[in-house]
C-alpha positions as CSV (number, residue, x, y, z in Angstrom):
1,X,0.1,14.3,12.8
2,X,-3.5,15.3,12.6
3,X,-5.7,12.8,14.1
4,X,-8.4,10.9,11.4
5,X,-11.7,13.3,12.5
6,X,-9.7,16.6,12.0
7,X,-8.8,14.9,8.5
8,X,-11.9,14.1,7.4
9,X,-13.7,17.2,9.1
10,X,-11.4,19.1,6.1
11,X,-13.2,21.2,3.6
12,X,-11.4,20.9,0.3
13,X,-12.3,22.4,-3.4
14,X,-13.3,19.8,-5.5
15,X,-12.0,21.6,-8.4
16,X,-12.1,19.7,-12.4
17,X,-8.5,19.2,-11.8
18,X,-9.4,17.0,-8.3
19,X,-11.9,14.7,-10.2
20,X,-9.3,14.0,-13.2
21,X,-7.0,13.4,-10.7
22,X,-8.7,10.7,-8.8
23,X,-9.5,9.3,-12.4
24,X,-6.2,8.7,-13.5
25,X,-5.7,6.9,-10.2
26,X,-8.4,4.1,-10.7
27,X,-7.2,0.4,-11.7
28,X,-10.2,-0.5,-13.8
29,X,-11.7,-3.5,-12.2
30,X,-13.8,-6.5,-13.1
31,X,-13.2,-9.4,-11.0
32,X,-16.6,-11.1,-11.2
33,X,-17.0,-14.9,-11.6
34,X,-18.8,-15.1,-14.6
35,X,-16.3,-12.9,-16.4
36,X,-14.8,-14.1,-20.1
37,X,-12.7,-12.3,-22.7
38,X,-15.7,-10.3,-24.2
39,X,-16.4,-8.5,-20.5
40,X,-12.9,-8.3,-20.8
41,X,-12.6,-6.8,-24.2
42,X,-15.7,-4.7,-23.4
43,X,-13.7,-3.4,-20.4
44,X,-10.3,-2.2,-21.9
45,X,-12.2,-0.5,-24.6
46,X,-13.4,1.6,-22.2
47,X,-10.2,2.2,-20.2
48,X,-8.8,2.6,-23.7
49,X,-11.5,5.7,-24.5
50,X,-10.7,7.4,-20.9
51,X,-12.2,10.5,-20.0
52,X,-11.0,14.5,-21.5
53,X,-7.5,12.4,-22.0
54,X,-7.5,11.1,-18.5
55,X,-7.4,7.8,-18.3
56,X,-7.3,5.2,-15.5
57,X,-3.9,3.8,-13.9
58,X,-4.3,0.1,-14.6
59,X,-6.8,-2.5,-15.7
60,X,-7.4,-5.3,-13.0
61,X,-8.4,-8.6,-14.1
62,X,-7.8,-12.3,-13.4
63,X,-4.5,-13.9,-14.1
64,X,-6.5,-15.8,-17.1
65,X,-7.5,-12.3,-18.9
66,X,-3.4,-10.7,-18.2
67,X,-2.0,-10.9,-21.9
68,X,-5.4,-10.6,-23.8
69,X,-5.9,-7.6,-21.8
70,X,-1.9,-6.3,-22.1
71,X,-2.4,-6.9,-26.3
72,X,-5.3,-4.6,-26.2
73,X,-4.9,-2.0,-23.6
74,X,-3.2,1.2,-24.7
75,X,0.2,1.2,-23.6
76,X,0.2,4.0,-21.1
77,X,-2.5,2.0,-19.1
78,X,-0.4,-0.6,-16.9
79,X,-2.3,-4.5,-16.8
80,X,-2.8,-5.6,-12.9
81,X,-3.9,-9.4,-12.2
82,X,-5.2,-11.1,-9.1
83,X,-2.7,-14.1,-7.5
84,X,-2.2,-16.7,-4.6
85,X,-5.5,-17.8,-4.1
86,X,-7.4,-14.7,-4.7
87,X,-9.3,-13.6,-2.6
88,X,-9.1,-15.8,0.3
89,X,-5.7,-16.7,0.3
90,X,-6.3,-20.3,1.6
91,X,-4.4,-23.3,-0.6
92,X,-1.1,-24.9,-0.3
93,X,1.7,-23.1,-0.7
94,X,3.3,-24.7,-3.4
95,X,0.5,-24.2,-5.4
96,X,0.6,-20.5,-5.0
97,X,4.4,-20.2,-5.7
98,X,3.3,-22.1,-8.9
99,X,0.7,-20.1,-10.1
100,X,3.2,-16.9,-9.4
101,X,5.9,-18.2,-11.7
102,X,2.8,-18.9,-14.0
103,X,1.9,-15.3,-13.7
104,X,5.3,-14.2,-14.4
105,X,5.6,-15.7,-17.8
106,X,2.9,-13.2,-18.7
107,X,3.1,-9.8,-19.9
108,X,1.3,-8.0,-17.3
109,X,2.8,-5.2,-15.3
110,X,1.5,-5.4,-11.6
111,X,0.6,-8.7,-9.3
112,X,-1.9,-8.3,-6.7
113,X,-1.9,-10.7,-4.0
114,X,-3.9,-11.8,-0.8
115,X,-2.1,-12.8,2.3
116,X,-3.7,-15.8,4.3
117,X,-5.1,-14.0,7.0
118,X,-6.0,-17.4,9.1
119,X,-2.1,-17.8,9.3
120,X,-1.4,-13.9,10.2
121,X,-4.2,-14.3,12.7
122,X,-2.6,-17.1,14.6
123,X,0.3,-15.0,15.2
124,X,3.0,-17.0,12.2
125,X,3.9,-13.6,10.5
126,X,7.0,-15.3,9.9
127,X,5.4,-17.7,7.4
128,X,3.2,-14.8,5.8
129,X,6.8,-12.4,5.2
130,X,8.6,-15.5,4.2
131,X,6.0,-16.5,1.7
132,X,5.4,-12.6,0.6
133,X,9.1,-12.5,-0.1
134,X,9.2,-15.6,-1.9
135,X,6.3,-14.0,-4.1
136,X,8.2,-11.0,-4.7
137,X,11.7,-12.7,-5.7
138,X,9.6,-14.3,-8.6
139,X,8.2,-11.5,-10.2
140,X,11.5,-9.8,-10.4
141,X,10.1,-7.0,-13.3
142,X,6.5,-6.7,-12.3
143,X,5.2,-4.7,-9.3
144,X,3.6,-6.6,-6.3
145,X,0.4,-5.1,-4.6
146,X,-0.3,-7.0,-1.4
147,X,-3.2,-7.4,0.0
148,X,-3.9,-7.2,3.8
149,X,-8.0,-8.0,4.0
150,X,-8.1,-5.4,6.6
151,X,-12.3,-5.8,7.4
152,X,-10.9,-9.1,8.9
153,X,-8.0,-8.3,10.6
154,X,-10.6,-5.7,12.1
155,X,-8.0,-4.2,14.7
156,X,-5.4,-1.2,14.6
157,X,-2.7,-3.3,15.8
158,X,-3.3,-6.1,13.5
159,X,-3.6,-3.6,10.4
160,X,-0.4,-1.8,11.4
161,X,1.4,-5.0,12.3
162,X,0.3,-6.4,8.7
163,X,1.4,-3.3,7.1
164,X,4.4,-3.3,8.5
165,X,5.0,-6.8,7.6
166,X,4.0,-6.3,3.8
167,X,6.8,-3.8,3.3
168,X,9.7,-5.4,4.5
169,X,8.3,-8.5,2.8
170,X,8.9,-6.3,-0.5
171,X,5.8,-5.3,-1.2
172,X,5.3,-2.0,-3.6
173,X,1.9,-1.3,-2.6
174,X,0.1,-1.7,0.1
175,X,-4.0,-2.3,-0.2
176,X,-6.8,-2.7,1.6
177,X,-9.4,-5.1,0.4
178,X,-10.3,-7.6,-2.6
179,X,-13.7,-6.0,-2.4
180,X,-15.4,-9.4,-2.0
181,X,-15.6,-9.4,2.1
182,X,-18.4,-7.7,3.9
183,X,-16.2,-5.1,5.2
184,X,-14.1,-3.4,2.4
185,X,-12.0,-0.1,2.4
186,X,-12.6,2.2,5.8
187,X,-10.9,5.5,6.4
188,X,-9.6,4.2,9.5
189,X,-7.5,1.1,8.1
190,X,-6.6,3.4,5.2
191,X,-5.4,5.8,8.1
192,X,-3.6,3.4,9.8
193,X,-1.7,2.0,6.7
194,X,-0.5,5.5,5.7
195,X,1.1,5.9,9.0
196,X,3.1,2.8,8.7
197,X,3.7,3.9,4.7
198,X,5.0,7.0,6.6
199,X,6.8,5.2,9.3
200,X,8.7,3.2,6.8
201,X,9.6,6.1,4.8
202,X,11.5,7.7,7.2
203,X,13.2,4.5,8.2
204,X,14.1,3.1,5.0
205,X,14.0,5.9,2.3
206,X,11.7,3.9,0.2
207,X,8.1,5.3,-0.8
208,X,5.5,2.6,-0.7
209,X,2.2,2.9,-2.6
210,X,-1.2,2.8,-0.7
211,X,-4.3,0.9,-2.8
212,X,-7.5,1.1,-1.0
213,X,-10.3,-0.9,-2.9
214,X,-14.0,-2.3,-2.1
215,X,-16.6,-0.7,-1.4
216,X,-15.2,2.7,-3.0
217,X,-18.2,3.8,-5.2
218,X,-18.8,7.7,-4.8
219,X,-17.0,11.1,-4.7
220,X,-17.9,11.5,-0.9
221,X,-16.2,8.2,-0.4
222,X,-12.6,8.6,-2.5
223,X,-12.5,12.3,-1.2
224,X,-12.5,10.6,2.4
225,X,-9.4,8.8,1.4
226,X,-7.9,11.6,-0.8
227,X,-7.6,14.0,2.3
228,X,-6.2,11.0,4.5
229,X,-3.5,10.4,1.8
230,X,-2.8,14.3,1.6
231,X,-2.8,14.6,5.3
232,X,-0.5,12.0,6.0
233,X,1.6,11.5,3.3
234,X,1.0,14.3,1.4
235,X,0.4,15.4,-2.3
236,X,3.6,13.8,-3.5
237,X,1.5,10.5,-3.0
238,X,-1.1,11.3,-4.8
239,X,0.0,10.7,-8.5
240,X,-1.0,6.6,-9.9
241,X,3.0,5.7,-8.9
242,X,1.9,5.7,-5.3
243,X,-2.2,5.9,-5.2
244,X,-4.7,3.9,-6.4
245,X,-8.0,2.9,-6.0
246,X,-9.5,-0.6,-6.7
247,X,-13.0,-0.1,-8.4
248,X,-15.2,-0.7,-11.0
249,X,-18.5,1.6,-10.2
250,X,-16.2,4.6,-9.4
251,X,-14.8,5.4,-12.6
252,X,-18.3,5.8,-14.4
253,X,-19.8,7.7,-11.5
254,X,-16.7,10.1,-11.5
255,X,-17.5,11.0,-15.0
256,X,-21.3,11.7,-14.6
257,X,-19.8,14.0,-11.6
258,X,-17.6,15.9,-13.6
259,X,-20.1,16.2,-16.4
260,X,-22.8,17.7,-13.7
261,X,-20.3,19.9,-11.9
262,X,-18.4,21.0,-15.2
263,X,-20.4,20.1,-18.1
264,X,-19.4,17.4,-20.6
């Protein structure tokens, strides 16, 4: 396996057909705490318009905005919604299995949740698998998206160990960051998941999808994570069934960059 410099030292053609790509791999986000049903509304439209009939993956929202976002959205765009305490993972248990079987009475298609890193850090993965799987056994039809927080786990061993953890736990994706913690998405904890992603392929047959989000805003930075993606697990991950990208800036600046490199 190439090592992460040799990865990102990669010169690749950034071709229409790259930028579309990346496009139709974006969960359209908006996550801000003044947000209401007309930022809402005004957000799905433009998922809705998409770009040369690309549009993004998913719409990303709160668990409040799930079914007003599912009515409107056009049904080839899948409806994500935040869960468990989003984003620090930090209340009572309970309560979080609660507001999952809440979330599961709604229409939406995907669930992303936020493990509680203070637990994972103290060394009781045992309470963070049992409570992802938990989690997982209650949204029996929707796809779970777990979220590992890696800026605070900081460490390679803690990023792989959490990785690790999340897929046997169930998990269908794997992501990176809420994007509200000073450190967001970094090619090296996207690195280091896709070799666990890998590593749990080849054990287990199963193909788990890789979400890196926050602080994603440019092409330089998603081409950074596009070639680490390609290197390691290679282009049959890089459809929206196994990669995407948490972001709200990058879908608008992807479109001024195709416009500028291709014309409108």
């Amino acid at each position: 396996m190439q090592n992460l410099e040799n990865i990102l030292q990669q010169q690749i053609d950034i071709d229409s057909a790259v930028i579309l790509k990346l496009i139709s791999c974006i969960d359209l986000t908006s996550l801000n705490n003044t947000d209401n049903e007309l930022d809402i509304i005004k957000l799905v439209n433009k998922a809705n318009n998409g770009y040369k009939n690309t549009y993004p993956a998913a719409v990303c929202v709160f668990s409040n905005f799930g079914d007003v976002t599912k009515s409107n959205v056009n049904s080839n765009i899948n409806v994500a919604v935040v869960s468990t305490c989003f984003p620090t993972g930090q209340t009572i248990q309970k309560a979080k299995l609660f507001e999952i079987d809440c979330v599961n009475e709604t229409n939406v298609d995907e669930v992303d949740i936020v493990i509680n890193r203070g637990v994972f850090l103290k060394g009781d993965f045992e309470y963070v698998s049992n409570e992802i799987s938990e989690i997982k056994k209650r949204l029996p039809q929707k796809h779970l998206k777990v979220i590992l927080e890696t800026g605070e786990l900081k460490s390679e061993e803690n990023i792989k160990i959490a990785s690790k953890l999340a897929m046997e736990s169930g998990a269908d994706f794997i992501k990176t960051s809420t994007g509200k913690m000073n450190v967001g998405s970094t090619p090296e904890a996207v690195y280091w998941m896709c070799q666990e992603i890998k590593s749990f392929h080849l054990e287990s047959g199963l193909k788990i999808g890789i979400k890196p989000a926050g602080g994603i805003r440019n092409l330089k930075d998603i081409m950074e994570i596009y070639k680490i993606v390609r290197s390691v697990l290679g282009e049959e991950w890089l459809t929206p069934k196994l990669f995407r990208i948490g972001a709200s800036s990058l879908y608008d600046n992807l479109i001024k960059e195709h416009e500028t490199r291709f014309g409108s």
